[in-house]
N, C-alpha and C positions, 0 to 999 in steps of 0.2 A: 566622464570617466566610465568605463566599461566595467561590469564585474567581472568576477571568473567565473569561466565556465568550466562543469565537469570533461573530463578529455574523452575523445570517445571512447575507448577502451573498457570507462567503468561504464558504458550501457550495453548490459549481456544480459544471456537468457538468465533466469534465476540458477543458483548452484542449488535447488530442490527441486526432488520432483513435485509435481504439484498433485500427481494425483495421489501420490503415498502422503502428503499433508493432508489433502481430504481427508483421505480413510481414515486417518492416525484421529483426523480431528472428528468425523462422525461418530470413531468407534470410541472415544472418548465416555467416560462414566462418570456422566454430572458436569457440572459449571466448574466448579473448582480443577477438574483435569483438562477441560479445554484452553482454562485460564494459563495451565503450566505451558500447553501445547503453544496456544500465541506469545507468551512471554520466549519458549525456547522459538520459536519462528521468528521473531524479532531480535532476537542477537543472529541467525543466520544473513541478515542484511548488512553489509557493508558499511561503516561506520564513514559518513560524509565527512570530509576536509573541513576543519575550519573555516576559513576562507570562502568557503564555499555556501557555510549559513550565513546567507546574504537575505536582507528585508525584504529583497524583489522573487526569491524562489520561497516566501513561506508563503502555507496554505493558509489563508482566511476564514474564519471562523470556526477553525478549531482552539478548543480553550489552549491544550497545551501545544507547544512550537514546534512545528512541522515544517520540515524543509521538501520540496519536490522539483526535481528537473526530471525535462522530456527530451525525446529524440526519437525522431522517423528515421530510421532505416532502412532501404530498399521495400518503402511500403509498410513496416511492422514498429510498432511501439513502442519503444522503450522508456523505462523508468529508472532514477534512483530516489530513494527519497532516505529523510532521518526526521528523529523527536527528541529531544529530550524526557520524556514519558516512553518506559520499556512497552506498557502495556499498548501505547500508539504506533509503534516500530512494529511489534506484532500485527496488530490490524491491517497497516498498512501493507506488511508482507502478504498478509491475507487476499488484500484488494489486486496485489501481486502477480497472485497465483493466477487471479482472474483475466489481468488485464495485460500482465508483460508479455511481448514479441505476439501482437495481435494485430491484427487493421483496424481502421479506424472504423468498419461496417459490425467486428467484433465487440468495440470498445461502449459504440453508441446502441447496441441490441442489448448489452449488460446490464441485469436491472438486481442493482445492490441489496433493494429489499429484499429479494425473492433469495438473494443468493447465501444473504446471514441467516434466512428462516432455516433455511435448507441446511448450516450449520451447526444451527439450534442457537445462534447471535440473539435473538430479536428478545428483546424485554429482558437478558442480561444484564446488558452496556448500561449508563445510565442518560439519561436523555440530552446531558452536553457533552459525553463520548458518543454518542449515536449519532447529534449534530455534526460533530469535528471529525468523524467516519466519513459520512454523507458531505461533509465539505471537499474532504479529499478525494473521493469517488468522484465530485461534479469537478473538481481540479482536472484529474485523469480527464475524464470524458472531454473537457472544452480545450487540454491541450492537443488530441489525439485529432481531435474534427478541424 
């Protein structure tokens, strides 16, 4: 028996710009306003079908349930994913920003650490949302290759 698949329609570029999330999120004051920024960046994701939270599209080794589908289109990347955790919806919008409508020469040059340092991420998360970050990151990356 096959699962469902997302149709293609729901893999588009993001409805953010991502460089105005950067900014919004560098120029952020303190932990606690970047917290708001990725909670409001994860409700701007598209809320996944039912049906669609299927055992075979979650990500592993994140503590809370993370759903991700991929799709190459004409060369370029795309992603949907969902959580059940807002604060995981966010992040993953975040990993988003970096890796949707990209090649996969894009996808495998992208290095998650350097790119939450650069956020001011690193030694916020705590070390099994930093796992289940880095889980979804390595998801991306080994669907994209």
């Amino acid at each position: 028996m096959s699962h469902p698949q997302p149709s293609l329609e729901q893999f588009t570029a993001l409805s953010f710009d991502s460089q105005t999330v950067l900014a919004k999120f560098t120029d952020a004051d303190g932990w606690q306003a970047r917290y708001r920024e990725i909670m409001l960046l994860g409700k701007q994701l598209p809320k996944l079908d039912e049906q669609l939270k299927q055992a075979s599209a979650q990500v592993k080794g994140c503590e809370s349930t993370a759903w991700l589908y991929h799709r190459e289109i004409e060369g370029l990347h795309y992603f949907i994913a969902d959580s059940d955790a807002r604060i995981v919806k966010g992040l993953i919008a975040l990993l988003f920003v970096a890796c949707q409508a990209k090649t996969s020469e894009q996808i495998a040059d992208f290095d998650v650490s350097d790119y939450f340092e650069t956020l001011g991420l690193t030694g916020q998360l705590s070390p099994s949302r930093t796992n289940g970050l880095l889980a979804v990151a390595q998801a991306i990356k080994a669907a994209a290759n």
